[in-house]
FISETOR-453713 format. One record per residue (C-alpha): x, z, y; residue in three letters. Coordinates in steps of 0.5 Angstrom, whole numbers, plus 2048, in hexadecimal, padded with zeros to 3 digits. Last residue first. Layout:
FISETOR-453713
X, Z, Y, residuo
X, Z, Y, ALA
...
This chain:
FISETOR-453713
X, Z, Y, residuo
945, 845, 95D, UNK
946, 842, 957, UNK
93F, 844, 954, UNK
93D, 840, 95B, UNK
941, 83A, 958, UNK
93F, 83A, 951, UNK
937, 83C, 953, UNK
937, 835, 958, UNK
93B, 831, 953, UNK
936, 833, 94D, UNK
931, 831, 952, UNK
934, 82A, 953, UNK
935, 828, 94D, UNK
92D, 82A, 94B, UNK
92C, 826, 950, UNK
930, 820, 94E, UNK
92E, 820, 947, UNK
927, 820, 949, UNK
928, 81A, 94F, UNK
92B, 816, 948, UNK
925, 819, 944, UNK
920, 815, 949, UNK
924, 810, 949, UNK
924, 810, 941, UNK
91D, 810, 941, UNK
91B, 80A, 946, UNK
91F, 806, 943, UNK
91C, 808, 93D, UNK
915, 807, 93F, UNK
917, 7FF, 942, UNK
91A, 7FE, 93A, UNK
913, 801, 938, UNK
90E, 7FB, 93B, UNK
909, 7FC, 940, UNK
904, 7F8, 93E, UNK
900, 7FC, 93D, UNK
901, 7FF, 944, UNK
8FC, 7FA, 948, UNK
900, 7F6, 94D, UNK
8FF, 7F7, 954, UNK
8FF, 7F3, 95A, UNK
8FE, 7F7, 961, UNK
8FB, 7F5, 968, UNK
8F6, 7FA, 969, UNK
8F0, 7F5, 969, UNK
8F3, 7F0, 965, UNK
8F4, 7F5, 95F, UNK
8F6, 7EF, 95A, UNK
8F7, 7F1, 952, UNK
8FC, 7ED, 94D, UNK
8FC, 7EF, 946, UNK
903, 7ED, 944, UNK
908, 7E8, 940, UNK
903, 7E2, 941, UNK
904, 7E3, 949, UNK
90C, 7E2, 948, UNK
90B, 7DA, 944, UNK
904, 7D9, 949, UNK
908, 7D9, 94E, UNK
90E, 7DE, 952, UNK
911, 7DC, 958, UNK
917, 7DD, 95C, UNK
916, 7DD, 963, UNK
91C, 7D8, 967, UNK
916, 7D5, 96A, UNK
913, 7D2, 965, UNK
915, 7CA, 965, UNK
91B, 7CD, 96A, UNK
91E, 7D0, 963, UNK
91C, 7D2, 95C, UNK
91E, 7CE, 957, UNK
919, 7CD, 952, UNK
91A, 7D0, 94A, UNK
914, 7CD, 945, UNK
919, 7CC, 940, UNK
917, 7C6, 93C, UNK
915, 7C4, 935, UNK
914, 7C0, 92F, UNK
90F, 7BE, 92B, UNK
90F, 7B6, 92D, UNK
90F, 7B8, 935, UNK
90E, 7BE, 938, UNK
90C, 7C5, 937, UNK
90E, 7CB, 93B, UNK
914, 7CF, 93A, UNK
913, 7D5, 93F, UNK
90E, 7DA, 93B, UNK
910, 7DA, 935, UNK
917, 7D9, 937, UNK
916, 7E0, 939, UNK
914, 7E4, 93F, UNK
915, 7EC, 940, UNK
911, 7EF, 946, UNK
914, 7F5, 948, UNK
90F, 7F9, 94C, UNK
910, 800, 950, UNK
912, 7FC, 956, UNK
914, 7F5, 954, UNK
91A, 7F4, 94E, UNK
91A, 7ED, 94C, UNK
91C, 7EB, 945, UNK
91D, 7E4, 943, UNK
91E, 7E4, 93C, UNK
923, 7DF, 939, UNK
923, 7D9, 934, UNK
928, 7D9, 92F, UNK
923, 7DB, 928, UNK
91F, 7D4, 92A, UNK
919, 7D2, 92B, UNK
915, 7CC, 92E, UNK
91C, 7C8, 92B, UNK
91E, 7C4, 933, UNK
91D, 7BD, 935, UNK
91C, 7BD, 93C, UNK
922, 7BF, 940, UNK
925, 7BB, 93A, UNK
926, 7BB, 933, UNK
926, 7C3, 932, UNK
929, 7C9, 92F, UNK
92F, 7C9, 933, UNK
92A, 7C9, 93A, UNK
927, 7CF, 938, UNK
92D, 7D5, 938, UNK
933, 7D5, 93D, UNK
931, 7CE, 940, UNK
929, 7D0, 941, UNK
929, 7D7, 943, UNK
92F, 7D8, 948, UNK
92D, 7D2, 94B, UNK
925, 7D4, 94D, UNK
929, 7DB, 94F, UNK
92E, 7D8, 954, UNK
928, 7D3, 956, UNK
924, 7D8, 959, UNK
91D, 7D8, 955, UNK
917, 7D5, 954, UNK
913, 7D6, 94E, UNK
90E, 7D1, 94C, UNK
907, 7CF, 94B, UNK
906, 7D2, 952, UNK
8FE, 7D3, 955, UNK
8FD, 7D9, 951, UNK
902, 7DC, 957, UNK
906, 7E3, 958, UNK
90C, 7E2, 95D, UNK
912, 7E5, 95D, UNK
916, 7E7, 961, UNK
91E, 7E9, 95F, UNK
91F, 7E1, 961, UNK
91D, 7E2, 968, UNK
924, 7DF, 96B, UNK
925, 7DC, 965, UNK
92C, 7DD, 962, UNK
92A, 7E2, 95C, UNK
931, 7E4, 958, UNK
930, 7EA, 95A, UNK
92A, 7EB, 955, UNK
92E, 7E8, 950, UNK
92E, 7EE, 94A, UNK
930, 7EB, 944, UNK
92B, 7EF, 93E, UNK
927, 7E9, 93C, UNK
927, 7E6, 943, UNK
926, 7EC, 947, UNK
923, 7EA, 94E, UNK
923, 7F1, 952, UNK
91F, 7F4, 958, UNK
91A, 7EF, 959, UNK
914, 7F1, 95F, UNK
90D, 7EE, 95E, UNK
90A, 7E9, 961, UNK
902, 7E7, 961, UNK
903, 7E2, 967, UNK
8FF, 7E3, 96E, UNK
902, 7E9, 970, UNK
908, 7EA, 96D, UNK
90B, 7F0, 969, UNK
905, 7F2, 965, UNK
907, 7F9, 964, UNK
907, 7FA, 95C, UNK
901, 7FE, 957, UNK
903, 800, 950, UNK
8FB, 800, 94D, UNK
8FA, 805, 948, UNK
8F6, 809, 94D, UNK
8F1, 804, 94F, UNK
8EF, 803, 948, UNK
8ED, 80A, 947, UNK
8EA, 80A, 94F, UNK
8E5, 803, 94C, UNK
8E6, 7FC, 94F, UNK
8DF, 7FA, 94F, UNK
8E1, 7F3, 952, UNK
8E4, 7EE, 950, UNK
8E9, 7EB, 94B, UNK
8EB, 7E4, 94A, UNK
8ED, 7E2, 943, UNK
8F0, 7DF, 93E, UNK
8F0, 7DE, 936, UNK
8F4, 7DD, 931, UNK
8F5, 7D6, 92E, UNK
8FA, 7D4, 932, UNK
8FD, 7D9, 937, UNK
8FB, 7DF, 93C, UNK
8F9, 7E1, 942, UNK
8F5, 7E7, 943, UNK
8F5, 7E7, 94B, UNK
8F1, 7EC, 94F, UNK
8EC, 7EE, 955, UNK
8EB, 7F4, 95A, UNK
8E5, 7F0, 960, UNK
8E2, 7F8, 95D, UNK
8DA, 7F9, 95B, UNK
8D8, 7F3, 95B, UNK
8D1, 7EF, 95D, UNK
8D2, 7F2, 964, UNK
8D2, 7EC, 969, UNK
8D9, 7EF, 96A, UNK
8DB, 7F0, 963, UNK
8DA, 7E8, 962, UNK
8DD, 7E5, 968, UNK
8E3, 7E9, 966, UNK
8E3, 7E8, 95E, UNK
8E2, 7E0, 960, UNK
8E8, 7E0, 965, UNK
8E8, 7E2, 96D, UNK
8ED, 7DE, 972, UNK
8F1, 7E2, 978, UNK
8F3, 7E8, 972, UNK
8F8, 7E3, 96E, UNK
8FA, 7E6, 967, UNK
8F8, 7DF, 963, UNK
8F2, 7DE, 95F, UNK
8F0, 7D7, 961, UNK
8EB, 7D4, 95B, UNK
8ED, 7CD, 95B, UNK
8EA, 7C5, 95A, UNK
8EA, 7C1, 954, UNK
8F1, 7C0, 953, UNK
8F4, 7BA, 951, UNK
8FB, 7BA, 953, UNK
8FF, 7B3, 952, UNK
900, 7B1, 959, UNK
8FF, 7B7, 95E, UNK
8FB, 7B4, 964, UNK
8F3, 7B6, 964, UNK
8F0, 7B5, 96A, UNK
8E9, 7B6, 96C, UNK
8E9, 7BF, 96A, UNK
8E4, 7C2, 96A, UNK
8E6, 7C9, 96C, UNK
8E2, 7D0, 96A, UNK
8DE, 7D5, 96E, UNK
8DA, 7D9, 96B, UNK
8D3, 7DB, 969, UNK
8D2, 7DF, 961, UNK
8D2, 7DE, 95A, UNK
8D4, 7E3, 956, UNK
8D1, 7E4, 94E, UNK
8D8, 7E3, 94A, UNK
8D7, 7DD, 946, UNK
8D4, 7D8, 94C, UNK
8D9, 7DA, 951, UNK
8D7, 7D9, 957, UNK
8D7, 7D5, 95E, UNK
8D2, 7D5, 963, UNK
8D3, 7D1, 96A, UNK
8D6, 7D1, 96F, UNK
8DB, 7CA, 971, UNK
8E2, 7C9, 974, UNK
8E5, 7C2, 975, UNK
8EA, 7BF, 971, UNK
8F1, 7BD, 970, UNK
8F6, 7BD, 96A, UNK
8FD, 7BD, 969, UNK
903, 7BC, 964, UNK
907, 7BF, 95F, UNK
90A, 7C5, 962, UNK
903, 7C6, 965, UNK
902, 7C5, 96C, UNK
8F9, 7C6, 96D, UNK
8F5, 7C3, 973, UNK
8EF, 7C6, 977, UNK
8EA, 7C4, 97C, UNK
8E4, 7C8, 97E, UNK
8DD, 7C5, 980, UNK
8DA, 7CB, 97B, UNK
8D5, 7C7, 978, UNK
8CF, 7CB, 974, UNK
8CE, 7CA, 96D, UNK
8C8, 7CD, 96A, UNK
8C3, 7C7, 968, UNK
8C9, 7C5, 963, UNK
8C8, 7BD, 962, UNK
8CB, 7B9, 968, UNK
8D2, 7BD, 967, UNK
8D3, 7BA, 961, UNK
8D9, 7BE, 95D, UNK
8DE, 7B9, 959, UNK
8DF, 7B7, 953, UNK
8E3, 7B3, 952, UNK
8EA, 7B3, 954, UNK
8EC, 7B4, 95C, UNK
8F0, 7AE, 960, UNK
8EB, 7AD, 965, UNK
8E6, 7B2, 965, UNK
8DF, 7B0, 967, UNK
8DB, 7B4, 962, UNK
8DF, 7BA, 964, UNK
8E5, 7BD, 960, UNK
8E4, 7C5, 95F, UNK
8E8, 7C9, 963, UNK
8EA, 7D1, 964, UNK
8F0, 7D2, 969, UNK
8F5, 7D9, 969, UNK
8FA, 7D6, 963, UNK
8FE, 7D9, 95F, UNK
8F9, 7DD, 959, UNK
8F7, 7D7, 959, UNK
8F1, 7D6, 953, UNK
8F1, 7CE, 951, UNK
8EA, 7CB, 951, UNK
8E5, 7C9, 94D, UNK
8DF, 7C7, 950, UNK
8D7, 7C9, 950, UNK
8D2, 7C6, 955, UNK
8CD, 7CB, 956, UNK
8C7, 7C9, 959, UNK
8C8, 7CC, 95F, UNK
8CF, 7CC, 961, UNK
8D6, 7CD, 95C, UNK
8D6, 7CF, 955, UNK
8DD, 7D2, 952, UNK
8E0, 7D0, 94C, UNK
8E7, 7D3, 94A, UNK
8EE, 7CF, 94A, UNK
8F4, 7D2, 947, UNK
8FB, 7CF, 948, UNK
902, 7CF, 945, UNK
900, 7D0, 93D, UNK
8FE, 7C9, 93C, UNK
8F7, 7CA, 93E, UNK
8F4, 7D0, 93E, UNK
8ED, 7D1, 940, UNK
8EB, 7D8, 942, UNK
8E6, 7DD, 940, UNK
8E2, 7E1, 946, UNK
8E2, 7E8, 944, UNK
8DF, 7EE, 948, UNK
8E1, 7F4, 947, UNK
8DF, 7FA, 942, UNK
8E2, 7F9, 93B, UNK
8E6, 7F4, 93D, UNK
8EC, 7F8, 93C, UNK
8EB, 7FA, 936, UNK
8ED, 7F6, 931, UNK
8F2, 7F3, 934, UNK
8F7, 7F8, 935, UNK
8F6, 7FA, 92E, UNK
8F7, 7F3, 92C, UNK
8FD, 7F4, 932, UNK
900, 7FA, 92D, UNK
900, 801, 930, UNK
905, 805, 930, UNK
906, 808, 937, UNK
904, 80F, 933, UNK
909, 80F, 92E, UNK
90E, 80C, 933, UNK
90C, 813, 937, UNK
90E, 817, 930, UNK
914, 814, 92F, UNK
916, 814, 936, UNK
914, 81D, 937, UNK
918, 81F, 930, UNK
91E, 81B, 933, UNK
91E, 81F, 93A, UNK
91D, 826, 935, UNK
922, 824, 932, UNK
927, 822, 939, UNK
925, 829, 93B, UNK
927, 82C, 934, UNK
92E, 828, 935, UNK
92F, 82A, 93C, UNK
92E, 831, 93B, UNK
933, 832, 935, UNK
């Protein structure tokens, strides 16, 4: 009888705390810009973002990919071999200082090299402009890849991002920023500064695990409802990296297989001829500390040819050192927020969706039962004795 009016009253509670977590993303989104700065973003295709930042003095203006994977900064030089139009002319800006430092970049599609500049760097639509260093890079050896340049916004602690340069000369309150990534036709972001306390404290915040990678700790893969957290072969597989500067997911092969030739492939001509929707593709949930992200055929299935589509699935491996990675299709599912200073990423509790609530519901009700067990057992066995 105890049990079952304790068991009520747990009941009670849930249904009242899903009432005040249920908030619907267009509430979400209507306030929670209300005070941060905001720089939109444009998104091409659905798999990478690009925002215009000025470089030197006058201000030359570029679009260039928003990395949240990598530690470098650089904008084509003038002289580039391989780089697209256009190009950063060193000669024009009166601010430019050389730093006579040698740099080069190995990206799983190929490399570039350059030399390091200080100069000034702004974001034209968000108020900051301020001095720092960044790569122009000489070399540029990724066929078929046409980036401007690329704003390095990664974990590292040896090298400073914008945000960094920005709060330490004082134009902003906190080096905190944000990603507000979503797809076609609504709008982008990238967020900063006058991050209130109210809306620090519905950020879930994890560890970063890894020094110079944005990284969080996986602790379960679900595919639909099948748990495949033990089927993962990488040595680093249950790490995974949060990076804007990955189209696709990257993931141990048992699950890629798991996923294509139990669901996708059967719908689909060829690896790249698939229906762009269909009631048989899986989610992918990944379980974080306190998070679960939950990615759809929405976010996974990108355009390819003739109005078809194709699974935007990569095979993790030596190519990311055994890390998953989780793009542009996870990043979409949340608001990502990155403490570079504490070495922490969060994840705004908007986003935090009911199922995760639930979990965390009949745990705590299972811990309960087993209490008030034990109680019973303890007052049983002293009334015996």
């Amino acid at each position: 009888m105890i049990i079952t009016f304790i068991l009520l009253i747990i009941c009670i509670q849930a249904k009242l705390k899903l009432k005040t977590h249920s908030i619907s993303n267009h509430q979400i989104k209507l306030k929670r810009h209300t005070t941060i700065n905001s720089v939109p973003l444009d998104d091409q295709g659905n798999i990478i973002y690009y925002i215009n930042v000025s470089f030197g003095t006058p201000s030359q203006i570029f679009s260039i990919v928003v990395d949240t994977g990598s530690v470098t900064t650089w904008i084509s030089n003038q002289t580039c071999e391989g780089c697209i139009f256009p190009r950063f002319d060193p000669n024009i800006s009166i601010t430019l200082q050389q730093a006579n430092e040698d740099h080069s970049i190995n990206y799983n599609i190929g490399s570039l090299s350059g030399k390091f500049v200080q100069d000034y760097v702004g974001l034209p639509n968000g108020n900051l402009n301020v001095s720092m260093k960044f790569m122009l890079a000489n070399v540029f050896t990724m066929p078929g890849i046409k980036f401007q340049g690329l704003l390095g916004l990664s974990s590292y602690n040896d090298r400073q991002n914008i945000f960094e340069y920005g709060y330490q000369q004082k134009q902003l309150e906190t080096s905190l920023f944000g990603l507000d990534l979503n797809q076609n036709p609504e709008e982008s972001f990238l967020f900063y500064n006058n991050f209130s306390d109210d809306y620090l404290d519905q950020v879930i915040w994890m560890p970063n695990v890894l020094n110079h990678q944005w990284s969080m700790k996986v602790y379960g893969f679900f595919v639909n409802e099948i748990d495949l957290t033990d089927k993962i072969t990488l040595q680093n597989g249950t790490v995974a990296l949060m990076d804007s500067g990955s189209s696709c997911l990257w993931l141990d092969e048992e699950i890629i297989n798991y996923m294509l030739h139990r669901y996708i492939l059967a719908n689909c001509i060829n690896n790249y001829a698939c229906p762009c929707n269909s009631p048989l593709y899986p989610n992918l949930n990944i379980y974080l500390a306190g998070v679960k992200i939950e990615i759809t055929s929405e976010h996974y299935m990108i355009p390819s040819n003739n109005g078809y589509c194709k699974p935007c699935l990569q095979k993790a491996g030596s190519t990311t050192h055994d890390y998953t990675i989780l793009g542009d299709p996870a990043m979409q599912t949340i608001i990502s927020i990155f403490d570079k200073e504490n070495q922490q990423f969060g994840v705004y509790q908007g986003n935090k969706l009911h199922n995760l609530l639930i979990f965390q519901i009949i745990q705590i009700s299972m811990i309960t039962i087993q209490l008030i067990a034990l109680c019973l057992f303890c007052y049983k066995y002293y009334q015996y004795k």
